[in-house]
N, C-alpha and C positions, 0 to 999 in steps of 0.2 A: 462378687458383683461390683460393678462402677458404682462407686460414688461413699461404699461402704468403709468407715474408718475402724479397723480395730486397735484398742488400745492395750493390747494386753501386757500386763504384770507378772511380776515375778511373784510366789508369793513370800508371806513374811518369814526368814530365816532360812528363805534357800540360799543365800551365800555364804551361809556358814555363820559361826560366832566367831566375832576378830579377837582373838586374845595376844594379851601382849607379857611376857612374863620374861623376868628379868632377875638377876642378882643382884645382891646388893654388895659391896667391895668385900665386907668380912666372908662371905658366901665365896665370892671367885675367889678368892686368898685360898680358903679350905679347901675349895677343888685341886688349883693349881700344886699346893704341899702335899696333896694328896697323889696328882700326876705325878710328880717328882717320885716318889716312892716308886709307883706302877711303872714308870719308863721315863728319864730325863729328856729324851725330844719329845716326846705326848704332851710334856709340860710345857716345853715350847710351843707348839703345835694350839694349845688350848688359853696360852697367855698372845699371842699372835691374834687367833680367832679373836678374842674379846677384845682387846686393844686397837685392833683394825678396821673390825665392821665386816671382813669380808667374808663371804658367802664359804662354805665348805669347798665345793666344789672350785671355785678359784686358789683358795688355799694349796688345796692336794696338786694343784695344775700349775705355781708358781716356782720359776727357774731361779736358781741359785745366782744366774746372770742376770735376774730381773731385779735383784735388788741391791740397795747401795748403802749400806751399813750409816758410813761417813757421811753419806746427804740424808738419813733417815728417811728413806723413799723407798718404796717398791713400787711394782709397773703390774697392773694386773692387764695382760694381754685381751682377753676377752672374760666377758661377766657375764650374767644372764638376761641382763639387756643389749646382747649383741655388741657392746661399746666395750673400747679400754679404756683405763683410770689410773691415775696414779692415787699412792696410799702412803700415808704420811706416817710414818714409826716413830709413834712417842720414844721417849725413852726406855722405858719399861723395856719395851721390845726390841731394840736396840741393844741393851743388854742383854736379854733372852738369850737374842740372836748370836749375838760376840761371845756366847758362853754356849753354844750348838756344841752338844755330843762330838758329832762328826765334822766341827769346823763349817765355813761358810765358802772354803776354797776349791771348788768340788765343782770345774767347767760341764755344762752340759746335763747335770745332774737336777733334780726337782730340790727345793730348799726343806723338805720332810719327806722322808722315805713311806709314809703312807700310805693306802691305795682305799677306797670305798666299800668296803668288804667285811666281814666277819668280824676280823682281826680287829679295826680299830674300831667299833661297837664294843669287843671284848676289854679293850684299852679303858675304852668309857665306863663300862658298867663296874670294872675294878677300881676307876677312880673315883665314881659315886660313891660306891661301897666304903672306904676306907675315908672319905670326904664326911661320909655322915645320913643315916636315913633321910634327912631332912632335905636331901639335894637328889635324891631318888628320881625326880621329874627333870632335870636337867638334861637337854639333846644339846649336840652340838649345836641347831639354829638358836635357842636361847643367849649362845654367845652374841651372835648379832643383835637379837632384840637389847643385851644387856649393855652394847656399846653406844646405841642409838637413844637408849633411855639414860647412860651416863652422859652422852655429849648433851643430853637438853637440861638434866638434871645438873649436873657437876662444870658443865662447858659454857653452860649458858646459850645455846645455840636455838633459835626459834625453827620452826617446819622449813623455812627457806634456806638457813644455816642447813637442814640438815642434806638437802635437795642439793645444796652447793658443794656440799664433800664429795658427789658424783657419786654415793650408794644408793639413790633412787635418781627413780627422770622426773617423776612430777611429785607434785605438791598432794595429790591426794594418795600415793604411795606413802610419803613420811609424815602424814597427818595422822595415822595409828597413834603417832608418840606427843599426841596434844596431851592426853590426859596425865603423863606422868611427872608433870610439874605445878607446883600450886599457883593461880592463873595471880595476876598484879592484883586484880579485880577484890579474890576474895581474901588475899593478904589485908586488906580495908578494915576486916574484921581486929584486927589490932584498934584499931580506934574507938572502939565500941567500950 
């Protein structure tokens, strides 16, 4: 009918519970010593993930020619917001990388022979295993959660910092990662 406004709602908890769960350095150390065992590029492959930020799926899809060892850069072609990016390779990974099984000289080739599948779930669940019951809940997106909780935690890097490294588009995408640092505010309690 003209004139009639509905306002409808969503109701409470239908978008889900937003969790955010994360490693802490000693945590991804055990993992990564762990992959080592299970397959020495898996190792790369999961110190990469955590160090980069980037998405699984851009990982498995980046070109051996996308990245530049010597500039600590790689080029993610496309993301899952349609957009390309560049991604800065701390050192960590830079060494990883300089120490790849298969070399990094390989024209044409993906920079991890992994594919989406069976196989590297099977990689994962034998490097949980051998990691430690305690890392049982660990998926490969947890790497991303645990780089975006190290750069606010360890980097110092506020929601806009994280908006600016180009792994979200807005501010209420990387707003998830307000909680995991203690705010200036309630540091005050020192005074007390």
């Amino acid at each position: 009918q003209a004139g009639i406004d509905f306002k409808l709602k969503r109701p409470k908890g239908s978008g889900g519970v937003q969790r955010v769960d994360w490693l802490w350095p000693e945590q991804a150390q055990r993992l990564f010593d762990a992959a080592e065992t299970v397959d020495p590029e898996f190792n790369r492959f999961l110190v990469f993930l955590c160090y980069t930020g980037v998405r699984l799926s851009e990982a498995l899809r980046l070109e051996v020619s996308q990245v530049r060892l010597s500039e600590a850069f790689a080029y993610v072609a496309e993301s899952k917001n349609e957009e390309s990016r560049a991604v800065f390779l701390p050192p960590v990974v830079v060494a990883a990388l300089g120490s790849h099984p298969r070399g990094m000289e390989r024209p044409g080739e993906t920079v991890f022979r992994f594919r989406k599948n069976g196989h590297l779930y099977t990689f994962m669940k034998k490097t949980k295993a051998k990691a430690g019951q305690d890392l049982a809940w660990v998926t490969f997106h947890i790497l991303c959660h645990t780089w975006a909780t190290w750069m606010r935690r360890y980097a110092g890097l506020d929601i806009r910092g994280l908006v600016g490294t180009g792994r979200w588009k807005d501010l209420k995408s990387a707003a998830r990662y307000n909680h995991v640092v203690v705010s200036e505010e309630s540091q005050r309690a020192v005074l007390l």
